[in-house]
C-alpha positions as CSV (number, residue, x, y, z in Angstrom):
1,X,-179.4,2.1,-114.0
2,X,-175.9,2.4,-112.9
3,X,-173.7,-0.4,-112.0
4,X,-170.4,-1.1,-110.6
5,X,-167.2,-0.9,-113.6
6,X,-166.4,-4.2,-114.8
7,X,-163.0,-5.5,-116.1
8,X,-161.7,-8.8,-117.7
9,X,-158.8,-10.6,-116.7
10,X,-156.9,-10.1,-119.8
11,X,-156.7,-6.4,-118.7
12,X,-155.1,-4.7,-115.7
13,X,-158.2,-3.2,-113.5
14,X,-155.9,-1.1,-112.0
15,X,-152.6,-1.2,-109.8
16,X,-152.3,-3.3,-107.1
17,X,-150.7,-2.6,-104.1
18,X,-149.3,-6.2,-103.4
19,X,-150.8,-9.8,-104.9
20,X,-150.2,-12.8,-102.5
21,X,-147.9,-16.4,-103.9
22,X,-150.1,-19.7,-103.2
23,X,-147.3,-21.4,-103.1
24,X,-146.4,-21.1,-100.0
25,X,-149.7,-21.0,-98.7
26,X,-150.3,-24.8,-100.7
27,X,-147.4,-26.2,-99.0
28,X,-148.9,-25.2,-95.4
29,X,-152.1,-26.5,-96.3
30,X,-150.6,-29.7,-97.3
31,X,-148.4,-30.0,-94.0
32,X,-151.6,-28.9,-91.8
33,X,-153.7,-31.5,-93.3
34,X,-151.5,-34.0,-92.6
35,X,-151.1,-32.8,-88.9
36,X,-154.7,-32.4,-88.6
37,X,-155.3,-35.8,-89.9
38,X,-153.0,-38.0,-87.3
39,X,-154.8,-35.7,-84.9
40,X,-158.2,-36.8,-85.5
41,X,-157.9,-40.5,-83.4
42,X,-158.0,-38.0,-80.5
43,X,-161.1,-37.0,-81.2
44,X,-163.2,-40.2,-82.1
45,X,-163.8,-41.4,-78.3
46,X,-165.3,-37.5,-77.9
47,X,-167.2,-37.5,-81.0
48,X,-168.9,-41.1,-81.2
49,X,-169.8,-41.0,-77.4
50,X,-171.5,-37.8,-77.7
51,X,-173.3,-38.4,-81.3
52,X,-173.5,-42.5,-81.0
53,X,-174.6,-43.9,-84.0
54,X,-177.4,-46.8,-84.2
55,X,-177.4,-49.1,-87.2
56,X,-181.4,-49.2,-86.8
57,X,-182.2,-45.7,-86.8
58,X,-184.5,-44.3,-88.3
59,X,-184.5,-41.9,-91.4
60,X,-186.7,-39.5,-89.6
61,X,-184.4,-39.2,-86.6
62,X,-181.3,-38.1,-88.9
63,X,-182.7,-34.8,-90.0
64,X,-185.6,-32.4,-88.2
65,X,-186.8,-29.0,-90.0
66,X,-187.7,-26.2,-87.5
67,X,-189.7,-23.5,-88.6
68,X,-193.1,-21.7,-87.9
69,X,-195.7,-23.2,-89.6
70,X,-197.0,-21.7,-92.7
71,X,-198.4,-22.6,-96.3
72,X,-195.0,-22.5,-97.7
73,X,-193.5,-25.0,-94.8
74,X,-196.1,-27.4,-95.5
75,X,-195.3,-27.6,-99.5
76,X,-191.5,-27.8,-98.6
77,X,-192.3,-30.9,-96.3
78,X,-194.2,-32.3,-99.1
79,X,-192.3,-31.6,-102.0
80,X,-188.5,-31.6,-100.9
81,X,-187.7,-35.1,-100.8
82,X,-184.3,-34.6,-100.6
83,X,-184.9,-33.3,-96.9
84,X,-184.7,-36.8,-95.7
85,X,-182.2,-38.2,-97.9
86,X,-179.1,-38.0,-95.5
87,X,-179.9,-41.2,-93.8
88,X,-177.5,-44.3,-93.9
89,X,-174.3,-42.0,-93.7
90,X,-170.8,-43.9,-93.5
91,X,-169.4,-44.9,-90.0
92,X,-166.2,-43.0,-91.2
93,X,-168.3,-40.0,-91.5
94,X,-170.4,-40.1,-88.9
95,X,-167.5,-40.8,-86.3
96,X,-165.3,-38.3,-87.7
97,X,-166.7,-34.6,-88.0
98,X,-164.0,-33.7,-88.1
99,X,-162.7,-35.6,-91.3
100,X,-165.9,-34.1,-92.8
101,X,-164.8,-31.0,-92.6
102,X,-161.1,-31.7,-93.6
103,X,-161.8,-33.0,-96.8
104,X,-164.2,-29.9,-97.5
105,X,-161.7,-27.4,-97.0
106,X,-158.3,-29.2,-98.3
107,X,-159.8,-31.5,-100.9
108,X,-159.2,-30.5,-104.1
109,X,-161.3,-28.5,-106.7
110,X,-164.2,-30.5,-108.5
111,X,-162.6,-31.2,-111.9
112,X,-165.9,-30.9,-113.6
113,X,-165.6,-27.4,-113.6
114,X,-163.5,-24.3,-114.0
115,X,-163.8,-20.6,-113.4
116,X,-163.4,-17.5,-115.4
117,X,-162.7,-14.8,-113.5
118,X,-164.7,-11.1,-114.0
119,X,-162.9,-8.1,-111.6
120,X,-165.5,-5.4,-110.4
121,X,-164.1,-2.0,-109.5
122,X,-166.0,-0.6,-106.9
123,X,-167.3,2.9,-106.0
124,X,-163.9,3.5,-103.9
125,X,-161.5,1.9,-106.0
126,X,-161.3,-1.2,-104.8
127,X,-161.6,-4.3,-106.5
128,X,-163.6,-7.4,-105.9
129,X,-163.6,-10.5,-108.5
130,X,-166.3,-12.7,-109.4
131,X,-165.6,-16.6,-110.5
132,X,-167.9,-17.8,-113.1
133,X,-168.1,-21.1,-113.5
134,X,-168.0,-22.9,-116.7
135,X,-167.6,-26.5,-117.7
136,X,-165.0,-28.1,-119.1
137,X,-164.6,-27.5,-122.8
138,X,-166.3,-23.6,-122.4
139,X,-164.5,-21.4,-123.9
140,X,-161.8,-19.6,-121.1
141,X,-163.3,-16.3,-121.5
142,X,-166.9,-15.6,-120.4
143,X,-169.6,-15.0,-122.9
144,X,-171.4,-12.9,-121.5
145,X,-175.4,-13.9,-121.7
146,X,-178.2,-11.4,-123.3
147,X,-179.6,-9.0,-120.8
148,X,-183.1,-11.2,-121.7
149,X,-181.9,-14.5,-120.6
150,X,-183.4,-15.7,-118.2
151,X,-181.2,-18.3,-116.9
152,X,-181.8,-18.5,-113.0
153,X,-178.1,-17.7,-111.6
154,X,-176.8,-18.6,-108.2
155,X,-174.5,-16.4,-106.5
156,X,-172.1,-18.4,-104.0
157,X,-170.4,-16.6,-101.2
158,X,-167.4,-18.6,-99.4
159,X,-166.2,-18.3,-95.9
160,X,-164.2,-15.1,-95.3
161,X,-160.7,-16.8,-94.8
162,X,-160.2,-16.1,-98.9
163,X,-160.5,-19.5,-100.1
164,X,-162.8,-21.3,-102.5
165,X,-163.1,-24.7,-101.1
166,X,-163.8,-28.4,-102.8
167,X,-167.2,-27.9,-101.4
168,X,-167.7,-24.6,-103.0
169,X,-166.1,-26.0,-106.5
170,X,-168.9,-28.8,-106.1
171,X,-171.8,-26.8,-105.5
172,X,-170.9,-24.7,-108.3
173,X,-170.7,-27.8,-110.3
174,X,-174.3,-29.2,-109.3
175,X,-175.5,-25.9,-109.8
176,X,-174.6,-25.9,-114.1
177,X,-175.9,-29.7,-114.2
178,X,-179.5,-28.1,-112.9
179,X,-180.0,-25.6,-115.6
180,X,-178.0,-22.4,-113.0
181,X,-175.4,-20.0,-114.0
182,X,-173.4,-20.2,-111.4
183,X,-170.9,-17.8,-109.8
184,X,-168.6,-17.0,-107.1
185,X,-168.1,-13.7,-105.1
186,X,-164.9,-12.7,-104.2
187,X,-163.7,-10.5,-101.4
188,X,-160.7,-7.7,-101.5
189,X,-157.9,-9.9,-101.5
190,X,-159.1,-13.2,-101.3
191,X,-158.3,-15.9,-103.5
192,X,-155.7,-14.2,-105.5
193,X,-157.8,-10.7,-106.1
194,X,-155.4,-7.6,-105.9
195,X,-155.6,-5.6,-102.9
196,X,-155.8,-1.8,-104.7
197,X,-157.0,0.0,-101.6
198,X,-155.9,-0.1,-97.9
199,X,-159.6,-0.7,-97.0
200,X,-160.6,-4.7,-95.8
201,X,-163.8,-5.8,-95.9
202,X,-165.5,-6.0,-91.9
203,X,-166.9,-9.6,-91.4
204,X,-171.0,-7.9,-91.5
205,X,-170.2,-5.3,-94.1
206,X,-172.2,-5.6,-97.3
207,X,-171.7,-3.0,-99.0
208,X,-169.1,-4.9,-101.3
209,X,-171.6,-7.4,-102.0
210,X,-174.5,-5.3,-102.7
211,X,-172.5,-3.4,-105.6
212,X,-171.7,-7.0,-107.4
213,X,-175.5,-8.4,-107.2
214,X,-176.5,-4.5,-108.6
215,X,-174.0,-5.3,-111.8
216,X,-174.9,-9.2,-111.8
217,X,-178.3,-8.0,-112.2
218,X,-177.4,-4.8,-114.3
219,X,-176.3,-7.2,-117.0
220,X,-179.0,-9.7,-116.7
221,X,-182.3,-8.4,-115.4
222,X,-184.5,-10.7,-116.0
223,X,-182.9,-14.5,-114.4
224,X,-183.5,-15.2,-111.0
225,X,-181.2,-14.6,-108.6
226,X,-180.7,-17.3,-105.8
227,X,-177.4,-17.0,-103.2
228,X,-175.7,-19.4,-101.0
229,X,-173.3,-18.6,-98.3
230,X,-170.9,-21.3,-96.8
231,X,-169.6,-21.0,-93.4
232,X,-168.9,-17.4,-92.3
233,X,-170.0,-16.6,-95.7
234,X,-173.6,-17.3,-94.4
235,X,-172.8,-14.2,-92.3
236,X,-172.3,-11.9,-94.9
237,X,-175.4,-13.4,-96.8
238,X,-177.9,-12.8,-93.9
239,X,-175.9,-9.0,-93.4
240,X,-176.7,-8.2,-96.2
241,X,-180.3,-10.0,-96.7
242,X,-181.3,-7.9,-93.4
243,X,-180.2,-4.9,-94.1
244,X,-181.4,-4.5,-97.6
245,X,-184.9,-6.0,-96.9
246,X,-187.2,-6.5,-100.2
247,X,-184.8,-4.5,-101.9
248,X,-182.0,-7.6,-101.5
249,X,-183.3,-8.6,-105.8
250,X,-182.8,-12.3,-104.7
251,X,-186.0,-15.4,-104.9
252,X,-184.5,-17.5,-102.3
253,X,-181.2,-17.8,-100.2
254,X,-179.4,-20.6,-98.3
255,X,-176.9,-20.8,-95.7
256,X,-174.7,-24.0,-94.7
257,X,-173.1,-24.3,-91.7
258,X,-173.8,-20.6,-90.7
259,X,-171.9,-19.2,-87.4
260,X,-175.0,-17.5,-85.6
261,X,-173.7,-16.1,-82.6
262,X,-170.7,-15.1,-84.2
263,X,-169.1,-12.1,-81.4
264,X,-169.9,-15.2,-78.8
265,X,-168.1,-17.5,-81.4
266,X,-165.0,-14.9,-81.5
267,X,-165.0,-14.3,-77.3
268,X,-165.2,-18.3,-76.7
269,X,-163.0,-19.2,-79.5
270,X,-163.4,-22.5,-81.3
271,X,-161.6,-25.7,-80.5
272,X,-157.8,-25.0,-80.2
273,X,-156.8,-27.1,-83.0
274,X,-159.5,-25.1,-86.2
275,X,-158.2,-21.9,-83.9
276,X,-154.5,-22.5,-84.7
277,X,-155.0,-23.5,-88.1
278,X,-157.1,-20.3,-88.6
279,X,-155.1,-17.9,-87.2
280,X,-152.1,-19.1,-89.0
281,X,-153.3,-19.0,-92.1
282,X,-154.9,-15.3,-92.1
283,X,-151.5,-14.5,-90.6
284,X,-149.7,-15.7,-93.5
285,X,-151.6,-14.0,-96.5
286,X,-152.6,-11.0,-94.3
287,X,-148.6,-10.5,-93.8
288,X,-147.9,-10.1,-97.3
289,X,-150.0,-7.1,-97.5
290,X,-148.3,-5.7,-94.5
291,X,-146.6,-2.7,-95.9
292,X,-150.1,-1.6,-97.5
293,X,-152.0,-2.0,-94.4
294,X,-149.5,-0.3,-92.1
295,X,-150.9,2.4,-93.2
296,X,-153.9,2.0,-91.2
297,X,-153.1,-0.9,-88.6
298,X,-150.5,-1.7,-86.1
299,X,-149.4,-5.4,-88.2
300,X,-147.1,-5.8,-85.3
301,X,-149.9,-6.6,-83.2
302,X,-151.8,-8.0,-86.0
303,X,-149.2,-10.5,-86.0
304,X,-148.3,-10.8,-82.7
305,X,-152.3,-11.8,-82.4
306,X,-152.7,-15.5,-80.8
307,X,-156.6,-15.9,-81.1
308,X,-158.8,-14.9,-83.5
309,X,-160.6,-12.4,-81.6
310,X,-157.3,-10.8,-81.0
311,X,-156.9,-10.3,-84.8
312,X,-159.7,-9.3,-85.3
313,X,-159.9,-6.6,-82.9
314,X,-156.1,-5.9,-84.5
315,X,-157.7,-5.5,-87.9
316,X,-161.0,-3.6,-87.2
317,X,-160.8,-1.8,-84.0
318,X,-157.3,-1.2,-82.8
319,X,-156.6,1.2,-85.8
320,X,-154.7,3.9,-86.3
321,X,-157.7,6.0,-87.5
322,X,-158.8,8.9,-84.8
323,X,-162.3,7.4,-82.9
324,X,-161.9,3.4,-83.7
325,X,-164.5,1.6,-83.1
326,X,-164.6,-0.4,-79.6
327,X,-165.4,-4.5,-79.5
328,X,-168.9,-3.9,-79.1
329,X,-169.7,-0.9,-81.2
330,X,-168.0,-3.1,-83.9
331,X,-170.0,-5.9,-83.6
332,X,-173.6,-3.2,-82.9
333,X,-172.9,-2.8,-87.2
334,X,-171.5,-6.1,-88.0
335,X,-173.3,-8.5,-85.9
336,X,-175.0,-11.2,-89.3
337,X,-178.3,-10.8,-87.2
338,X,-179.0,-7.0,-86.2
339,X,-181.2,-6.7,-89.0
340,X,-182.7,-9.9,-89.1
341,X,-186.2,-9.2,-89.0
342,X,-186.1,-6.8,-92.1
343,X,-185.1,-10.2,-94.0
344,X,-188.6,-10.7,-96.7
345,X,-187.1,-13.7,-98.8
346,X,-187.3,-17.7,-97.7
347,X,-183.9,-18.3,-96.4
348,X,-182.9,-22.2,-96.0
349,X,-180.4,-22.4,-92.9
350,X,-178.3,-25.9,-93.5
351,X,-176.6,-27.3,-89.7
352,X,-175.4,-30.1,-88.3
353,X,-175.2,-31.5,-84.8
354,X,-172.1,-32.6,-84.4
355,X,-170.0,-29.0,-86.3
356,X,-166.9,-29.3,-84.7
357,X,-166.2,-25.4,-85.6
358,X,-169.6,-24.1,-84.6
359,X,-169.7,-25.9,-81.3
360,X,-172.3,-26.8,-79.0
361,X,-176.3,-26.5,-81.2
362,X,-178.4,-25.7,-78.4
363,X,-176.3,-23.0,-77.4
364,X,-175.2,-21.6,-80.8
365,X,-178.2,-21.8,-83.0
366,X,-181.0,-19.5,-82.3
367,X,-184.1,-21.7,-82.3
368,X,-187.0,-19.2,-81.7
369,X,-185.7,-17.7,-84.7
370,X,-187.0,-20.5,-86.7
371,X,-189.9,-21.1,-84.1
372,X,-191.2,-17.4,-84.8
373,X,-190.0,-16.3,-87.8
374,X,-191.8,-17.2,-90.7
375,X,-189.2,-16.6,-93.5
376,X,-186.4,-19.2,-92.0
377,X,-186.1,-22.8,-92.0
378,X,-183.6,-24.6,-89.9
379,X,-182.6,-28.2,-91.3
380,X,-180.7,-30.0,-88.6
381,X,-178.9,-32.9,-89.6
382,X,-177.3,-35.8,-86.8
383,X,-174.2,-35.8,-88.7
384,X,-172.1,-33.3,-91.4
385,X,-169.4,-31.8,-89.4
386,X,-168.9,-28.0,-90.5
387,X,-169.7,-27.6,-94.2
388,X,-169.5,-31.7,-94.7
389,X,-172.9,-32.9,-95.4
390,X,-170.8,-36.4,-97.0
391,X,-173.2,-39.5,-97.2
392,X,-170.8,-41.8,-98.6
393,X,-168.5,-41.2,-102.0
394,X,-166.5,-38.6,-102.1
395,X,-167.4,-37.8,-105.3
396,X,-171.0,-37.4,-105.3
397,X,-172.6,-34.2,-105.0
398,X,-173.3,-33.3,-101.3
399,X,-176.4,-33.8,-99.3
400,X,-176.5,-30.1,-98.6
401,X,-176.0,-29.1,-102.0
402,X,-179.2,-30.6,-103.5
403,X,-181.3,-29.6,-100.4
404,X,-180.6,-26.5,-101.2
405,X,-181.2,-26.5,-104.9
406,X,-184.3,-28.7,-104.3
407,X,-185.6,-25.8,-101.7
408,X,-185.1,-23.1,-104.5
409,X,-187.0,-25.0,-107.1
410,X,-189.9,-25.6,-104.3
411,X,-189.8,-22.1,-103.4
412,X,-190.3,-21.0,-106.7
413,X,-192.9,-23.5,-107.9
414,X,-195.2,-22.3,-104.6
415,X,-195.0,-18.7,-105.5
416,X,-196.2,-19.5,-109.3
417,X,-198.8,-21.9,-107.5
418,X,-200.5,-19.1,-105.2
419,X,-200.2,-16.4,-108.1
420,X,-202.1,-18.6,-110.3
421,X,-205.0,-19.5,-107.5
422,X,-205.1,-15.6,-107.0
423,X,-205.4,-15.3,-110.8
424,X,-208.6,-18.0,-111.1
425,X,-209.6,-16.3,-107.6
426,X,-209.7,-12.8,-109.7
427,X,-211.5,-13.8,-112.3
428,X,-214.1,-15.5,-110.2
429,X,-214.6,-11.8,-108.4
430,X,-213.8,-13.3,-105.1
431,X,-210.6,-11.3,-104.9
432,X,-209.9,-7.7,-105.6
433,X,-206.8,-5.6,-104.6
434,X,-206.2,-2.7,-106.7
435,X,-202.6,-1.9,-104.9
436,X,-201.2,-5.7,-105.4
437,X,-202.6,-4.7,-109.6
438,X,-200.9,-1.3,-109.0
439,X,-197.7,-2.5,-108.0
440,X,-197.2,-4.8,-111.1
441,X,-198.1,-2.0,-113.4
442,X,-195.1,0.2,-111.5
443,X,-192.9,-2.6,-111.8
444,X,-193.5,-3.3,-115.6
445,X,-192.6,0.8,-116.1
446,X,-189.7,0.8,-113.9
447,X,-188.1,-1.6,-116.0
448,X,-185.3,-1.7,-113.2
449,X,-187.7,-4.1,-110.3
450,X,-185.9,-7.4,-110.0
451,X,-187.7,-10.1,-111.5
452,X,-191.0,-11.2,-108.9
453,X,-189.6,-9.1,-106.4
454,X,-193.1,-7.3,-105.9
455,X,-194.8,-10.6,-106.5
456,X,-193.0,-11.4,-102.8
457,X,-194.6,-8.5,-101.0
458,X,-198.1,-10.3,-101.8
459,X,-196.8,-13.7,-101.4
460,X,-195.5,-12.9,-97.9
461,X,-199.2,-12.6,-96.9
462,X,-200.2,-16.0,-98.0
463,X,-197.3,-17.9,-97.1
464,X,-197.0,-16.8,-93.9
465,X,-200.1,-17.6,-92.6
């Protein structure tokens, strides 16, 4: 099986047209967070009155999962405990969103682990990186595990603004403390990875990330491989879910604080204040690629851009290439949901109520998704803000973070549970199916089927029902 060239760090993949400073970019971060955070009195009155907070509520009212009802929703209810264990959140947090999401985005790195980074040169030259992370004391250079371990790894995707977050850093963390390998994908250019081709990466394009899980699972064929997306990351997870189908090679996948509706999110624009911070700071490390990308863009609009659909459009539309895509025909092949039907794996969607970037839920989440599709599951939460999920230390691993691991380790233990009932049901001669038999046999000579990836064609007819 092929797979995508693979480079160290210690080696030049190739040459890059420009690699950003984060020196300048730390020092805006710094400033903004302090701008952001005299701001947030202004939006406690707002926030409290619309999401008022009770000190005799109930556990049950701080969380709701909304799904069809199957076999496999009825074992999560039972068996993920952790489901109701955002109750009894801090007034600070529940009063401020906002402050949620803050300290998500500008708080700094878990110190309880670090990353070593692996480039991947892709089919056109260009060159994504993935973060593996390690705890302290690992050696700095990956060692790379035998191609029989079977290690479950989870593959974390952050929002597409280029920058690993604290959140990310913890999950990653939580993630080695329960038995994963844990790493990060990076897009071209984001986070410090060279930018060797003029080509960006559209927000629903996966083509990028399909060629890193084909060389994750190149090298180790037999782990499980789980993925979580964060933010507008969620969007490139459920692109990519959908339009790869059962051929995705992932057990389970979860999404926090996905944007749904994300064309509507671009043409209403989110509050002014995330807006301005957003568009800022894509300004400043897109600019330092400017000379490359001239090639192919007009950066004086790009720049000139003063909302985020503008740059967007600027980036992906308005190019200098002969028959550009329009708005709409842009958004027809990079829309997170066109395909969303084709999706075959459990995918755990992670909100909250009160998101200050995502807006409005009744008008943002698609419900009957989760009312008539049996492969989602939507766990709302009162409180969170927009990739928060912060009961009460700082330090503690977030609530979303061990949902999500808890769902994957349900997920799992249901499908060995049914394959072993249709085992006993087998030998009792109660149960025949010579193609389900067949399958297995194919997958065994193939050699190249992802691990229980044809065990989830079968499953789908008992947990769906």
């Amino acid at each position: 099986m092929s797979a995508p060239s693979s480079c160290s760090t210690t080696e030049a993949p190739c040459t890059s047209l420009q690699t950003p400073s984060t020196t300048a970019m730390l020092g805006w971060a710094a400033s903004l967070g302090t701008l952001l955070l005299l701001l947030l009195w202004s939006y406690r009155k707002r926030f409290s009155s619309t999401f008022p907070a009770a000190e005799d509520e109930k556990s049950e009212e701080d969380y709701k999962l909304i799904c069809k009802p199957s076999a496999l929703a009825q074992y999560l209810v039972k068996q993920c405990r952790s489901f109701g264990s955002y109750s009894g959140v801090s007034w600070l947090w529940r009063t401020f969103p906002t402050l949620q999401t803050l300290v998500g985005v500008l708080g700094p790195v878990d110190n309880g682990v670090h990353f070593v980074r692996e480039y991947l040169q892709l089919s056109d030259e260009g060159l994504v990186a993935l973060d593996w992370a390690m705890k302290p004391g690992q050696p700095q250079r990956r060692r790379r595990a035998s191609s029989n371990s079977t290690v479950p790894i989870l593959l974390v995707i952050p929002n597409s603004f280029g920058k690993i977050t604290r959140n990310t850093s913890k999950m990653c963390h939580l993630a080695l403390t329960h038995g994963y390998q844990a790493v990060i994908f990076n897009r071209r250019c984001h986070n410090g990875c060279p930018l060797s081709t003029t080509k960006l990466q559209p927000y629903g394009d996966p083509n990028d990330l399909r060629e890193a899980i084909r060389y994750i699972r190149h090298c180790q064929p037999s782990s499980r491989l789980f993925a979580a997306g964060e933010g507008t990351g969620a969007g490139l997870l459920l692109s990519y879910l959908g339009e790869c189908g059962s051929s995705s090679y992932i057990t389970a996948a979860g999404c926090i604080s996905p944007l749904f509706r994300i064309q509507d999110w671009y043409e209403a624009g989110c509050p002014w204040l995330w807006q301005a911070a957003l568009l800022l700071y894509q300004k400043m490390y897109l600019s330092r690629y400017a000379t490359a990308l001239g090639q192919l863009i007009n950066t004086e609009r790009l720049l000139e851009s003063r909302t985020l659909k503008e740059l967007e459009e600027a980036l992906f539309c308005q190019t200098k290439v002969p028959n550009g895509l329009t708005w709409d025909t842009y958004w027809e092949r990079n829309d997170p949901l066109r395909d969303i039907d084709e999706v075959a794996i459990p995918v755990l969607c992670i909100c909250s109520q009160d998101d200050p970037i995502r807006g409005e839920a009744h008008s943002t989440v698609p419900f009957e998704l989760f009312e008539t599709n049996p492969h989602f599951f939507l766990l709302m939460s009162r409180y969170g803000g927009h990739c928060g999920f912060i009961k009460d230390n700082m330090s503690a691993a977030m609530w979303s973070h061990g949902a999500l691991l808890d769902f994957f380790k349900s997920t799992v233990d249901f499908f060995a549970m049914e394959e072993r009932l249709k085992g006993l049901s087998r030998r009792k001669g109660t149960l025949s199916n010579f193609r389900t038999l067949q399958d297995r046999v194919n997958c065994r000579k193939e050699q190249n089927c992802p691990h229980n990836i044809h065990e989830i064609y079968n499953w789908q007819r008992s947990y769906t029902r």
